[in-house]
Every structure is written in C-alpha cells, then in structure tokens.
BASENU-539502 format. One record per residue (C-alpha): residue number from 1; residue in three letters; x, y negated, z. Coordinates in Angstrom, 2 decimals, m for minus. Each point is the difference from the previous one (the first is absolute). Last residue first. Layout:
BEGIN
<NUM "Ala" <X Y Z>>
...
END
This chain:
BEGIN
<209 "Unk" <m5.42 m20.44 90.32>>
<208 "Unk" <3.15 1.71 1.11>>
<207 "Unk" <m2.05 3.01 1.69>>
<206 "Unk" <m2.04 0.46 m3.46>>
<205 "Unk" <3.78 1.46 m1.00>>
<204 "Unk" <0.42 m1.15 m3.21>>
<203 "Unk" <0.35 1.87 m3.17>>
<202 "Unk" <3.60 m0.44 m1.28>>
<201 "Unk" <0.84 m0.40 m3.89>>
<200 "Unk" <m0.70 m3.82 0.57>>
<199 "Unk" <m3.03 m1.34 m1.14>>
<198 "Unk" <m1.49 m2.35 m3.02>>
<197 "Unk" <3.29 m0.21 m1.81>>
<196 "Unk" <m1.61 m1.63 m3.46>>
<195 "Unk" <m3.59 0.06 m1.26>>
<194 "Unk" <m3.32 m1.15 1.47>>
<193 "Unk" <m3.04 m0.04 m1.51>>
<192 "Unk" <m3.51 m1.76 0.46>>
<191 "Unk" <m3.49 m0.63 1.03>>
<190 "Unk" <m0.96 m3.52 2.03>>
<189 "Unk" <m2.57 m0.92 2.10>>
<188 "Unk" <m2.15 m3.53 m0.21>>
<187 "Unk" <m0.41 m2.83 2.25>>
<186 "Unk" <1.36 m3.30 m1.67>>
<185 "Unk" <m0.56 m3.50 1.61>>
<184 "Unk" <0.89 m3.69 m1.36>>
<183 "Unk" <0.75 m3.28 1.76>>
<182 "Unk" <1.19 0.00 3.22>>
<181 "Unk" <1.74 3.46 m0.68>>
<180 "Unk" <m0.25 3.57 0.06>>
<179 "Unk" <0.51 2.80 m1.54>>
<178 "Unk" <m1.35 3.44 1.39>>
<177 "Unk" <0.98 3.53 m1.35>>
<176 "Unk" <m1.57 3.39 m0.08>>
<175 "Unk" <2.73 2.28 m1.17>>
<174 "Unk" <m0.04 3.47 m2.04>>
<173 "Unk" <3.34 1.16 m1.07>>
<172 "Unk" <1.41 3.03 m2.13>>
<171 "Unk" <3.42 1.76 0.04>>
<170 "Unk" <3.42 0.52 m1.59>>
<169 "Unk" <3.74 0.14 0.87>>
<168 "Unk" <0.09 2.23 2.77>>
<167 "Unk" <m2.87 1.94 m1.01>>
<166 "Unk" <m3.80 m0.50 0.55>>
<165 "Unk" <0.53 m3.21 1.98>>
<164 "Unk" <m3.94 m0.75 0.86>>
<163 "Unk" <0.03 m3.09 1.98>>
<162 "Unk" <m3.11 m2.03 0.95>>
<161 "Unk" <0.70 m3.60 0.49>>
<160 "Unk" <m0.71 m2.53 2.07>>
<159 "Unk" <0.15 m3.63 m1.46>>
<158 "Unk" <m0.67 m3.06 2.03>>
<157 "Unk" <1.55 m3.12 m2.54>>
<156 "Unk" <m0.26 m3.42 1.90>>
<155 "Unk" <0.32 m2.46 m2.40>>
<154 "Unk" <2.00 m3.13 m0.55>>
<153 "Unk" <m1.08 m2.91 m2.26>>
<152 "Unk" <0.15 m1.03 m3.85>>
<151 "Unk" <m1.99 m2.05 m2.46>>
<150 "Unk" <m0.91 0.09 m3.59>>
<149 "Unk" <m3.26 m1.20 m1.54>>
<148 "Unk" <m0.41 0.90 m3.96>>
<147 "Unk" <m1.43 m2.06 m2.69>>
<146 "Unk" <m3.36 0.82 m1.83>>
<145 "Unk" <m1.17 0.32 m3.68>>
<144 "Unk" <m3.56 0.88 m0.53>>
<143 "Unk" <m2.01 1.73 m2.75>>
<142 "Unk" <2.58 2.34 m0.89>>
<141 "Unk" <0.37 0.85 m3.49>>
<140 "Unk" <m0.49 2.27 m2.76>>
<139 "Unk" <m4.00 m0.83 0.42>>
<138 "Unk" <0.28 m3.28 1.07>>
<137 "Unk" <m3.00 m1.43 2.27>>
<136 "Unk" <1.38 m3.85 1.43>>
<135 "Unk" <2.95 m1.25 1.12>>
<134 "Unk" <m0.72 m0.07 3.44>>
<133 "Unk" <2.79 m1.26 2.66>>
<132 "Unk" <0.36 2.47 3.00>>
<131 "Unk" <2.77 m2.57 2.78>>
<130 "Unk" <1.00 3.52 1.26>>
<129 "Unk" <1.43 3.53 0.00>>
<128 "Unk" <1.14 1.53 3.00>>
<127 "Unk" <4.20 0.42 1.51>>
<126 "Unk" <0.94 1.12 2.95>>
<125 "Unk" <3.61 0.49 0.93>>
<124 "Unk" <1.18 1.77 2.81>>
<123 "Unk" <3.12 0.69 2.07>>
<122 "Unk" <m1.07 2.83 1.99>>
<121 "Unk" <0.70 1.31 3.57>>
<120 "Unk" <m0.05 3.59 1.32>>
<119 "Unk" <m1.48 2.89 2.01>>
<118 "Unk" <0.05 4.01 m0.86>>
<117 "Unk" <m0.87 2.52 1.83>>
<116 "Unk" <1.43 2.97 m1.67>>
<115 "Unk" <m2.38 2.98 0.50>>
<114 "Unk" <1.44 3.16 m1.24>>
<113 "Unk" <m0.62 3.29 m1.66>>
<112 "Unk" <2.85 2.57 m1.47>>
<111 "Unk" <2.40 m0.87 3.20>>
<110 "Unk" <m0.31 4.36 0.07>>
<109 "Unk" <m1.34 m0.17 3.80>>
<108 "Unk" <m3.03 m1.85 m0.58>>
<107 "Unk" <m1.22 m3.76 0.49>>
<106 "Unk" <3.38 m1.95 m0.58>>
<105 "Unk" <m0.27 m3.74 1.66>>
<104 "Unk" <1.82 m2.16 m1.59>>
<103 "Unk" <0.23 m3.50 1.61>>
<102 "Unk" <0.11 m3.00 m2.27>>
<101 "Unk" <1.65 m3.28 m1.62>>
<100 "Unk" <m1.18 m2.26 m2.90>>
<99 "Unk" <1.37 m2.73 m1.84>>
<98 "Unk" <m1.98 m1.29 m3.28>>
<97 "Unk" <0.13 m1.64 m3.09>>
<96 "Unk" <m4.00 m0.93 m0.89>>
<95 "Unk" <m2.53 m0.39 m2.44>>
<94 "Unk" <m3.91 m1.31 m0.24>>
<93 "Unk" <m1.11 m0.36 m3.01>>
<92 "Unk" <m3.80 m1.58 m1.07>>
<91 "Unk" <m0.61 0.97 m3.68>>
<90 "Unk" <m0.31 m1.81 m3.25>>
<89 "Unk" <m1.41 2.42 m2.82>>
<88 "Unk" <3.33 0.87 m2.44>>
<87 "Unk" <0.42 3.61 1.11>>
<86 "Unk" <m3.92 0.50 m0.98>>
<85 "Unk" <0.80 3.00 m2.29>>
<84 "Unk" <1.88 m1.97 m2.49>>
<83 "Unk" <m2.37 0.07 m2.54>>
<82 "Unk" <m2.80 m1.34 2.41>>
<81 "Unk" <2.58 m3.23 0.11>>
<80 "Unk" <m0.10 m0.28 m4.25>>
<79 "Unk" <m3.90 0.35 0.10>>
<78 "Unk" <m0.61 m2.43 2.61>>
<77 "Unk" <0.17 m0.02 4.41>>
<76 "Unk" <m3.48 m1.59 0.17>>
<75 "Unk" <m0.44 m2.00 3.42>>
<74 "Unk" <m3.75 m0.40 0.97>>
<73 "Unk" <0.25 0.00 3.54>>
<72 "Unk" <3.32 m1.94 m0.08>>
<71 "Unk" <3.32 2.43 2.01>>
<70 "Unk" <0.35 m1.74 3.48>>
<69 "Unk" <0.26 3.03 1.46>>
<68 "Unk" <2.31 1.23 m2.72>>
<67 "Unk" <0.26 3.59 m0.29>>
<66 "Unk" <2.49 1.81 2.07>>
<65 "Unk" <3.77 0.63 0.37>>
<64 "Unk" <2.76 0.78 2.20>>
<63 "Unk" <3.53 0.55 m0.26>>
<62 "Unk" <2.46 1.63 2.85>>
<61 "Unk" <3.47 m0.64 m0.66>>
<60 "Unk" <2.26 2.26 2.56>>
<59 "Unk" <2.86 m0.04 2.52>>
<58 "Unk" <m0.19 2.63 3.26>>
<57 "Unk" <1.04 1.32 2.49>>
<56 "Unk" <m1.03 2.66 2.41>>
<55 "Unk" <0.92 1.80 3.73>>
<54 "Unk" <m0.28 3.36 0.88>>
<53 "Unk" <1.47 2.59 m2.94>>
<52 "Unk" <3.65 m0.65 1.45>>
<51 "Unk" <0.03 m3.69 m1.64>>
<50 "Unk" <m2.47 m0.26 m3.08>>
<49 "Unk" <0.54 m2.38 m2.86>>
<48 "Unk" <m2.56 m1.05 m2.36>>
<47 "Unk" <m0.16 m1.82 m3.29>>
<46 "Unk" <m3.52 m1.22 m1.02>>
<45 "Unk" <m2.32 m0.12 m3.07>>
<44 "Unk" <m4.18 m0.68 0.96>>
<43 "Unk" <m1.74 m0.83 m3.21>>
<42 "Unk" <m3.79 m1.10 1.36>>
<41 "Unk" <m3.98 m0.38 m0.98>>
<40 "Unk" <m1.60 m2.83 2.26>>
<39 "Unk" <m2.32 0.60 2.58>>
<38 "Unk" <0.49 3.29 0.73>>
<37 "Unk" <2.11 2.24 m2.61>>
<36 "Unk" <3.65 0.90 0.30>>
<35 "Unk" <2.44 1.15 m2.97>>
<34 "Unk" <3.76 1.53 1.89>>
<33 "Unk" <3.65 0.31 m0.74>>
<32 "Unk" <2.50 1.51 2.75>>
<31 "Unk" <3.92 m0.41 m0.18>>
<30 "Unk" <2.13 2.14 2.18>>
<29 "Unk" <3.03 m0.21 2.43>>
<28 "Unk" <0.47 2.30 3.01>>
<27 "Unk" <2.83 m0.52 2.60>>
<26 "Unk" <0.51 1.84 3.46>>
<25 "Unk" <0.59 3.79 m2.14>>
<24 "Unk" <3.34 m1.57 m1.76>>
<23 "Unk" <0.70 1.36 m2.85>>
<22 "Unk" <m1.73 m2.22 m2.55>>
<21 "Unk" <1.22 m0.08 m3.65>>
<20 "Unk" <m3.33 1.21 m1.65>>
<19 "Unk" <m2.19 m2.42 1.77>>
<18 "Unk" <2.17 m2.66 m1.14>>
<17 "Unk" <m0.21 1.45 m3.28>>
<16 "Unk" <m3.74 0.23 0.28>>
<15 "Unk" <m0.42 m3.17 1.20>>
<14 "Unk" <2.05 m2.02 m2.73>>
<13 "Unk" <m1.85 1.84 m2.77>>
<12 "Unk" <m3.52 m1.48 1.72>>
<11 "Unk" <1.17 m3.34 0.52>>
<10 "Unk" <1.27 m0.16 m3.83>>
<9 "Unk" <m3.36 1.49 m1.05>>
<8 "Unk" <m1.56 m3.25 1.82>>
<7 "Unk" <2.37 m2.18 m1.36>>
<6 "Unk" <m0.72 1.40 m3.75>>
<5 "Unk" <m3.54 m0.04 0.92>>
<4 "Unk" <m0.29 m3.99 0.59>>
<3 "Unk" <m2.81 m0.58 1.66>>
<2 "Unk" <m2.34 m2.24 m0.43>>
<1 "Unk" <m3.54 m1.46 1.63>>
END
C-alpha cells in the first residue's frame, strides 16, 4: 500500500482554507484521516462536504493490509528484510476510491456529538501474493520469490461514524465500517481526526433534525 504524503498534506491545507473561507452556514467542507483494525489493518483519507449539517459527501482512499494468507509455512523474511522492520514481507492489500453519502444525526444540543450514517460505493483493487517459488534457506535473503495477483471489482463500503467536532475546525472520529464485495470482506472500526469547517457558527435547533 502507498500514499503519497505530499498529496495527502496538500488535501489537508486545501481543507482548512476552504474551511477558513466559508460564510455560508448551509455548506461545511472538511477532510478526515483515519487507521482501522479488523481483518486487515487500514489508512482511511477522505474529503467531505456537508449541506446544512444533514446530509454528507464524501471522496476518500481507503488502504488495507494484512499478512499473506497464502504466505509458505516456513517462509524466512532474511537478515536485510528483518532490517527493514518487515515493510518488505509480501502482504494481501485490499484498496479502494470511494463515494459515500449520509444522514447526520446530532445527539446533543451543542452539534458537539453526531452520528453520520454513512453509505457508499468503492472502486477496488485487490491484490495477494502468488505463484511462491523456493530458493532455498538464505540468511540475508528471502527464501522465496513470488509474483503478485491484481484484480479489481466494486464494493459496497457501510461506514457509520461517530462524530466528535470539538471546535469548528477540529474533532475526533470513531467508525465501525463494512466493505464488501464478491470477493474479499473487511469488518473492522476506525479511529480518527477531522479538520476543516466542521459546523456552522449556529447550533441547530433539534426541531430541524
């Protein structure tokens, strides 16, 4: 899995001045960034856009990864690999682009804690390690080399989320998400940050919820 951070900073910057140049209370723009743990261990990064604090939006790279379940019982990652903290052991990935679209749902007067429901589609791409060739015990080396399978589909991405906005340009997330697909599965619940125009200046009335 990679990420570029200069894009990612970029995304960041970009909602904070758009956040920064709002003035109208029906529009809120923000970017959230999130690590999950189920099944496989995840980046979450979107950009989200909230009309009149109900209804959400969003655009985001979500990246997942786990050991290989096809990984050789007696595969030996070598000296130089162990060096490197493991980053070069083959992993199974699962990664998408996604669209979602929600309903907030604000759970106390102040719009400081929120539910926003959220429900999308993925463009995925799986890709797992395979066609394990031994090469025999090394001891700086790997003892097998391998080739990667790539293929794509469409997921179903279920992702409430939690919503903590501390300030109006700051707060925390926890989200349980879902993805699904005919092919892979990933249940696991996500903790994260958001930062850029995360509410208007006006509380809402509970009445317009």
């Amino acid at each position: 899995m990679t990420l570029k951070p200069f894009l990612l900073f970029l995304l960041m910057i970009t909602g904070v001045n758009l956040a920064q140049a709002q003035e109208e209370q029906k529009h809120s723009f923000y970017v959230s960034g999130e690590l999950g743990f189920g099944n496989y261990y995840g980046l979450d990064f979107s950009y989200n856009y909230l009309y009149k604090e109900k209804y959400s939006f969003k655009l985001g790279y979500i990246g997942n990864i786990r050991k290989a379940e096809t990984l050789p019982h007696d595969y030996t990652s070598g000296l130089f690999n162990a060096l490197l903290l493991g980053f070069g052991t083959p992993v199974d990935q699962l990664k998408h682009f996604q669209l979602g679209a929600g309903r907030i749902y604000n759970l106390n007067k102040k719009a400081t804690i929120r539910v926003n429901l959220s429900v999308g589609l993925g463009y995925s791409t799986i890709k797992e390690p395979g066609n394990w060739q031994s090469t025999g015990s090394h001891l700086l080396q790997e003892n097998y080399t391998w080739e990667y399978d790539k293929y794509r589909t469409l997921s179903l991405i279920i992702n409430p989320k939690i919503e903590f906005p501390l300030s109006r340009f700051y707060g925390l997330t926890l989200s349980p998400m879902v993805q699904l697909n005919k092919d892979r599965t990933y249940v696991g619940i996500g903790v994260g940050h958001m930062i850029g125009l995360l509410r208007s200046k006006r509380v809402p009335d509970p009445a317009e919820l």
